[in-house]
C-alpha positions, 0 to 999 in steps of 0.5 A: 668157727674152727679153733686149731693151734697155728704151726709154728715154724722154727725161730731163733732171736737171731734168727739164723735157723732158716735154710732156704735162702729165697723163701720170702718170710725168711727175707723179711726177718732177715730184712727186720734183722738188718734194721734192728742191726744197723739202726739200733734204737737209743731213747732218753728219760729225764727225771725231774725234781718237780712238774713247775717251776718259777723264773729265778729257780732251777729245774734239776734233771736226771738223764737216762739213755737207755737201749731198745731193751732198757739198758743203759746204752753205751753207743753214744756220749753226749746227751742234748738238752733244749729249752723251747719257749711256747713259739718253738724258740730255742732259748737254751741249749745244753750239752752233758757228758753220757757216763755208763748210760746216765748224765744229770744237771740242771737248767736255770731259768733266769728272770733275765732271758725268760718270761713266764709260760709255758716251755719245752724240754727236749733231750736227745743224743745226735744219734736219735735225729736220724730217726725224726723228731717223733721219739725225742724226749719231750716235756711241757713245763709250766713257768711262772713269774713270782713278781708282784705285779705280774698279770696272769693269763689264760686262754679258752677257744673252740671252733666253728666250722664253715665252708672256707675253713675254721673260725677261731672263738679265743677267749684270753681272761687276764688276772692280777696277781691277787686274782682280781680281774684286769680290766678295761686296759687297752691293748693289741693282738696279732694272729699267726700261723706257721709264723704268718701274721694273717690278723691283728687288732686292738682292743680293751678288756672287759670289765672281767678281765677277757678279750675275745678274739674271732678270726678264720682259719682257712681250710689250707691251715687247718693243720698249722700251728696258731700262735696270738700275741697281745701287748698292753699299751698298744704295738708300740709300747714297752707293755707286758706281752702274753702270747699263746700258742694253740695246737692244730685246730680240731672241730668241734667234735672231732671223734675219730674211730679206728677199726682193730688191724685197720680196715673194716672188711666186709662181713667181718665182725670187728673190734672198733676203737674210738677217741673223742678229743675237745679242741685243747686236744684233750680227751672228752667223755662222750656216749653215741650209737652206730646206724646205717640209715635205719631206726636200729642201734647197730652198736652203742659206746660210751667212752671209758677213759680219756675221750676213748673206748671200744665197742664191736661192728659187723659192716657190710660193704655199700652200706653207709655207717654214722656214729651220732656222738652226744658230747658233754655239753649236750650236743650231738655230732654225726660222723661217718665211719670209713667204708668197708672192704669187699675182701680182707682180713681182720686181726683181733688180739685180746688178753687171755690171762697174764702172759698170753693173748688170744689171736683170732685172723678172719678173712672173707670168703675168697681168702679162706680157702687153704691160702697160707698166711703169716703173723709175725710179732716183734718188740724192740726191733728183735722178732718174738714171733713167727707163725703160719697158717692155712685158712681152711674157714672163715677164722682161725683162733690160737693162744700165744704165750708171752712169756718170752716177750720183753715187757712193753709194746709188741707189734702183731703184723699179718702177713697175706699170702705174697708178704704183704702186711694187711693188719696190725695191732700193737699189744702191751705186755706186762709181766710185771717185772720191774724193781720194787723199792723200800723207802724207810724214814728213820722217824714217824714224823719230823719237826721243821729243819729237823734231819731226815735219813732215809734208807733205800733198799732196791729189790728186783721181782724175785725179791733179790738185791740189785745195783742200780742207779737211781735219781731222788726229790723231796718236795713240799706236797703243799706247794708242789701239787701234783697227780701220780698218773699225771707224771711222765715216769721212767715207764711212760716213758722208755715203755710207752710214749718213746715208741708210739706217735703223738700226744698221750694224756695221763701218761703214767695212769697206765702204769700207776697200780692204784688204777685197777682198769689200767691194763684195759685202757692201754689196749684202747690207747693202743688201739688209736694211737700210731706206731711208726718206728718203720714200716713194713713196706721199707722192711720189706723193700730194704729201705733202711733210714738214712744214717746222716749222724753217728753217735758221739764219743765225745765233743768234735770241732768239724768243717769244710776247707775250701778255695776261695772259691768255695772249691774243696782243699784237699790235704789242707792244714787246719790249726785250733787254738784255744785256751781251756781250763787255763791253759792254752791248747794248740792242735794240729790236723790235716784235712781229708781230700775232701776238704773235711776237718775234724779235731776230736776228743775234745773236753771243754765247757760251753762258751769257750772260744776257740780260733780254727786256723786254715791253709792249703797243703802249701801252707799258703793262706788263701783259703776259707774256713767253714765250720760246721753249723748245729743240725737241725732238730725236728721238734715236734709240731703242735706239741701239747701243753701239758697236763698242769691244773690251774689250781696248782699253778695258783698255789705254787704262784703264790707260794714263790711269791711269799719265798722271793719277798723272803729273798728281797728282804734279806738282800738275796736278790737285786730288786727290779729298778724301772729307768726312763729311757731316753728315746731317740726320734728319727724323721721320716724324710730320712728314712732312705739314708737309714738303711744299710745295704746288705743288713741283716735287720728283720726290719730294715730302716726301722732302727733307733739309731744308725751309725755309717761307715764313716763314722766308725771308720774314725775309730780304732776300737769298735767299741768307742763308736757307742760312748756317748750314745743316747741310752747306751753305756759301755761296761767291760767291753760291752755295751748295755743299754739304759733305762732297761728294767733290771734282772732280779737275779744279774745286778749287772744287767744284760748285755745288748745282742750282737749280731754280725752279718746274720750271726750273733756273736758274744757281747764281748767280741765287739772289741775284735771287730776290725772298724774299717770293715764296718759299713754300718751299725743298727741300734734297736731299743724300742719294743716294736723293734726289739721284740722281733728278735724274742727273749734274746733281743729283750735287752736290745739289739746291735746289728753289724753289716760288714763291707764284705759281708764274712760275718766271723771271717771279718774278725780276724780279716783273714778269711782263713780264720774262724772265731768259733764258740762252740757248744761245750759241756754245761757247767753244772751246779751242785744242789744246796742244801742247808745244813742245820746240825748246830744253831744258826743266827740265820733268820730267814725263812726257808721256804724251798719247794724243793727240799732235796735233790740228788741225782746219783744213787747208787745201790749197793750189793745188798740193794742198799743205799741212804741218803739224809738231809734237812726239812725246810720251814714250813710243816705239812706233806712232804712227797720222796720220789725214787727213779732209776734202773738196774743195769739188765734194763729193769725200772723203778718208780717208787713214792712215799710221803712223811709228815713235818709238824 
């Protein structure tokens, strides 16, 4: 082998040092230019107070958007924020204002709309969608009820493979909530997938508390999402449901191996990755050897961390290559490994020392012959590097600093002699350059509800004092117990997960210093994982994303003008009305000669409603008013559950248990009443004169109730219609259903879902709808009906059909109004906490797991800020978790403990 430096050629970050137009490397840098130029990357961290949470509590979160390099963007202005259940159901959604790059807030987790489970958090900018759901922040968060009573459940499955497809072996074990088993109680099931149900049954659990459940998955959906519904006391029942949603199926033993640069190439010795994950989608520790047919061990592994490792292959093409893998159970599976190329190149990248790394390009025979080629390197969409070569022998070896790379991931690219990329590798760089903290407890230890101060000092690498913004919880170890390398930090992710694809377990263990082999398995982790932010060959071809969205500067009321027959109106006036902070808003806007309207620089808070008045350039009111409806966010499928040990959400269960008995016992919370319900029984012979033409019921004629048109025809408010009404009452222009248990945090209960010609409405704007318009009215307030339209419809469901099916436009009967509830700004809480400066005849106990929250921060030109607060009752471990940035892009992450006796 022939060491020789590679001749670099000459490269500036922008790039403009290039004379001559046509020459094609020079193409595709200005290409990657263009891209970097025209869609520039935003990307969003939320630090929370802690990894759980119970129903009743609020999940405090600090919102960080950040650009490609790490600072604080300023592109866009509005940060979006979703809670999905485990079925991919939006349950909230709320919008924050962006201020230098920051935003915080918090989510409640009301006992009224949520069951306990597992939930999402995505948060993004409208800008991000244009690049697909894979970046999107996103966060499993486990929820628990604290209610006594409640069954706990979990679920174990593996799979067996066979010829049609994958059988599903789901063991689904149910406890009390003092851990004894529930057993022999009837139940039902239903199996879905990708929203499809292709099973149900019934059954009873076992003596120990299990239900196991075998069905088959055929190979046609072997990639979809599986979901399993179960409810106590059978389909029809008012029973607890417990569902689970399971990730694509993998075997068995699904180990996958990934060759460095991506091909084996015949006669070229490689660096091979592999991961082994078990069907839960986690990592699994296995140990195997590579054979060709032969009695000889060609190569041996063993996995080092999470399922992965490395060991080296030199194939040869034609020739059959078999990883036999010994799993942790004992057993053995054989894989085969993909065939090699007769010709290619092979790219092997190693660490040499702290700011270089070896690149060594092979290539077979027929390539190395003087051909040149090009490796470029580029983080964050801005190109690093750019070298040439002449390959005279069979490989070429060159030490490159990176030393000016930005801290993060580099993306190596080869480049064969005609511009096309034939290997890559994705590298990390670390120059150990993020801001260190000092956390200093004014005392060694502290009593119970005794005053903390703590005073913060931020240093960047060079020891200097810096500004920046910064995010801090104080939580009670003894409850909220959770491993540092299990977090997902403001490193894992601006530095790893926001710029590679898929589900990466342990997140922060590669950034956590206690790890000595850290570094090291990154580089495998980057070995198996995919990278797509794009891809050469759209670079290449000019191909840029389509720019659908732009960032937001603020909130926006927009839609379409139309004809009544649906015929664009050019030049037409559009008119909002609303009344905001009180006070009441008229503005006035002309649409564009494409019909389109938009009322920007809007400032109001969510659930403000507004009417949107339209008419042609005439004034003339014979035209509709259509407003834009929310863009559809590419959530990710299959999204992983999360890294919670059980035995940690056994110790928070019962600790939350203990805080709500404290709550009830003072009167801080309305306890649950169970009502009998008054049912209604409907007989089958009438069934044909249940149906509303043109309902939009899931299940049409299934409702408990029906009231036609000429009944509520009599009426002069809608809302008479429900007076009287089997299990319904009428408060405050809403209506509620009886017998419904009560919410331990809303004494008032929850109003039934309203939902016209397809579109739910606010429970108050019955009052507004016209009765003549009505050609029917559905009720639903049984379980089987209810539970169709999730969490939302829990409280019951009232279905409208209007006679000309216009939903909102009915509302107003004009179709040249819209009654609009637009997503606003969330109204966020202050988080308390109890000052216990003088003595207090408050007697209960403070028993909060969060003992502090504060999510701004900011340093001073000595580095410096402080903050002080109050312990809570109990004595033992508490954690203090520092997170943010400076304004040059540079991260921190810093925590310590004290102890409270």
């Amino acid at each position: 082998m022939k060491k020789r430096a590679l001749s670099l050629i000459a490269i500036t970050f922008i790039l403009f040092s290039f004379t001559v137009a046509d020459e094609p490397l020079d193409k595709l840098l200005a290409a990657l230019e263009k891209l970097t130029a025209d869609a520039p990357q935003e990307k969003v961290h939320l630090h929370l107070d802690k990894p759980f949470y119970s129903l009743g509590e609020d999940i405090w979160f600090k919102g960080y958007v950040v650009n490609a390099d790490g600072t604080l963007s300023g592109r866009s202005k509005i940060l979006y924020i979703d809670l999905l259940d485990d079925r991919d159901s939006v349950k909230k959604t709320i919008l924050l204002p962006v201020v230098n790059g920051s935003t915080s807030g918090n989510i409640h987790l009301s006992d009224s709309t949520l069951s306990a489970g597992n939930y999402h958090i995505y948060a993004y900018t409208k800008w991000m969608l244009n690049f697909g759901g894979d970046f999107l922040f996103k966060k499993t968060v486990p929820v628990i009820s604290p209610l006594h009573g409640v069954i706990r459940s979990s679920i174990q499955y593996s799979n067996v493979v066979q010829a049609s497809g994958k059988q599903l072996n789901a063991q689904i074990s149910y406890l009390t909530d003092n851990s004894k088993p529930y057993g022999n109680q009837p139940l039902t099931y239903t199996v879905q997938v990708n929203g499809k149900e292709i099973a149900s049954g019934k059954g009873i659990t076992s003596a120990d508390g299990t239900l196991r459940i075998a069905e088959l998955i055929k190979n046609d959906n072997k990639n979809a999402n599986i979901f399993i519904s179960t409810r106590f006391g059978g389909k029809d029942s008012d029973g607890p449901t417990y569902d689970f949603t399971i990730k694509p199926l993998a075997g068995a033993a699904d180990v996958q191996f990934f060759p460095e640069g991506g091909h084996f190439v015949n006669g070229l010795r490689t660096k091979v990755a592999f991961k082994a994950l078990k069907p839960d989608g986690f990592g699994e520790d296995i140990k195997g050897y590579i054979t060709d047919g032969g009695t000889e061990h060609l190569a041996e592994f063993s996995s080092e961390h999470a399922g992965m490792g490395v060991f080296a292959l030199q194939p040869q093409s034609g020739k059959t290559y078999t990883a036999v893998v010994t799993h942790q159970d004992g057993s053995e599976s054989k894989h085969i490994l993909p065939a090699a190329d007769e010709s290619g190149y092979v790219l092997n990248i190693n660490r040499v020392g702290k700011d270089s790394v070896s690149v060594r390009i092979a290539a077979s025979p027929a390539f190395a012959n003087g051909r040149e080629v090009a490796i470029v390197a580029q983080s964050n969409g801005v190109t690093q590097f750019v070298a040439k070569s002449k390959l005279e022998q069979a490989s070429t070896v060159s030490i490159v600093s990176t030393k000016k790379f930005p801290t993060g991931i580099a993306h190596f690219t080869l480049f064969s002699p005609d511009m096309q990329p034939v290997a890559e590798r994705l590298v990390f760089v670390d120059h150990n350059d993020h801001l260190n903290a000092a956390i200093a407890p004014d005392k060694p230890t502290y009593a119970k509800r005794g005053k903390v101060k703590l005073d913060v000092t931020v240093t960047d690498a060079l020891n200097e004092p810096v500004i920046g913004s910064f995010s801090m919880s104080v939580t009670d170890a003894s409850k909220v117990r959770s491993a540092e390398d299990e977090e997902m930090s403001i490193f894992s992710d601006l530095l790893l997960t926001s710029d590679i694809k898929g589900y990466v377990e342990q997140p922060n263990y590669y950034f956590n210093p206690a790890n000595a082999d850290r570094l090291k398995h990154l580089d495998q982790l980057l070995l198996t994982q995919g990278w797509r932010r794009f891809t050469w060959t759209d670079v290449i071809a000019g191909k840029l994303p389509v720019i659908k969205y732009q960032p937001e500067q603020s909130l926006t009321v927009s839609g379409l003008v139309t004809t009544l027959g649906n015929k664009p109106v050019a030049k037409g006036h559009v008119t909002l009305f609303g009344k905001i902070s009180g006070e009441t808003m008229i503005i006035d806007t002309v649409a564009d000669d494409k019909g389109r309207f938009v009322f920007a620089d809007m400032n109001f808070d969510d659930s403000t409603k507004l009417v949107v008045r339209g008419s042609n350039a005439k004034d003339r009111n014979s035209v509709k008013i259509l407003i834009d409806k929310k863009p559809r966010i590419p959530y990710a499928a299959g999204f992983s559950n999360g890294n919670v040990p059980a035995s940690s959400l056994d110790d928070y269960l019962k600790y939350s248990q203990l805080r709500f008995d404290e709550l009830a016992k003072f009167g801080q919370f309305v306890n649950s009443i169970g009502l009998r319900e008054v049912k209604v029984k409907a007989r089958r012979d009438y069934f044909a004169e249940r149906i509303i033409p043109n309902s939009s019921n899931i299940s049409p004629g299934s409702a408990d109730q029906v009231i036609k048109a000429e009944k509520v025809s009599q009426q002069t408010n809608l809302l008479n219609v429900f007076y009287g009404l089997a299990g319904i009452e009428v408060k405050n222009n809403m209506v509620y259903r009886i017998g419904r248990i009560s919410s331990i945090t809303r004494s008032a209960g929850v109003p039934m879902m309203v939902i016209l010609d397809g579109a739910t409405i606010e429970a108050s704007m019955l009052k507004d709808i016209p009765p003549f318009d009505v050609a029917g009215i559905e009720l639903l307030t049984s379980g089987s009906n209810t539970v169709l339209y999730g969490d939302q419809g829990a409280w019951g469901v009232i279905i409208i059909t209007t006679k000309r099916g216009t939903g909102l436009g009915s509302v107003a009967n004009a179709m040249n109004v819209a009654h609009y509830v637009p997503s606003g700004y969330a109204v966020t809480r202050q988080f308390y906490s109890p000052q216990y400066d003088t003595p207090t005849q408050n007697k209960m106990a403070d028993l909060r797991s969060t003992i502090y929250w504060d999510a701004d921060i900011i340093t001073d030109a000595q580095g410096k800020a402080g903050v002080s607060y109050f312990n809570a009752d109990d004595p033992g471990t508490y954690k203090v978790t520092l997170e943010g940035m400076d304004t040059k892009g540079k991260f921190l992450r810093k925590t310590i403990t004290y102890k409270v006796e």
